[in-house]
C-alpha angles and dihedrals in degrees: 000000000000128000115222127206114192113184114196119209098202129194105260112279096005093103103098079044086055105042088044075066101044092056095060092066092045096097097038104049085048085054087052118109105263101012109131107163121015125168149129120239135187128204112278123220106243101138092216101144106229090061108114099219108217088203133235096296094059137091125189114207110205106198128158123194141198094233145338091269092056089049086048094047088052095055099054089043120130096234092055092048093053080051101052094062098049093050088046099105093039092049113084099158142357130204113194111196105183101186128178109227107256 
């Protein structure tokens, strides 16, 4: 198994625009060979000090996988190709952080 962060860098105020569209792929990544955990997150509002607040035009994706292969296959898959083109004007960066559990 393999965790995946996937830190989004958005155009400002696109983010609401962009999540309407990740949501659309939701379903159909979970359904994907492999997938075991797939979901968007914001920066909540704790106000404990440490956090390292990504700001309002971010989006953390937490995924696990069962393997590298089924994280490959994901990301050639047709629905997140599709996806890809639509988010294109909202993405201005990705950071992909692919970490085995310790």
């Amino acid at each position: 198994m393999i965790h995946v962060i996937a830190i989004i860098e958005l155009a400002p105020g696109t983010r609401s625009d962009f999540l309407a569209e990740f949501h659309k792929i939701v379903g159909p990544v979970r359904a994907e060979q492999g997938c075991l955990e797939y979901g968007p997150a914001v920066d909540a509002q704790t106000g404990i000090p440490q956090q390292q607040a990504l700001g309002a035009d971010a989006v953390t994706v937490v995924e696990k996988w069962a393997s590298v292969a089924a994280l490959q296959a994901h990301l050639g898959a047709p629905h997140m190709l599709a996806y890809r083109e639509r988010v294109k004007n909202y993405v201005k960066g990705v950071r992909l952080h692919i970490l085995d559990p310790a």
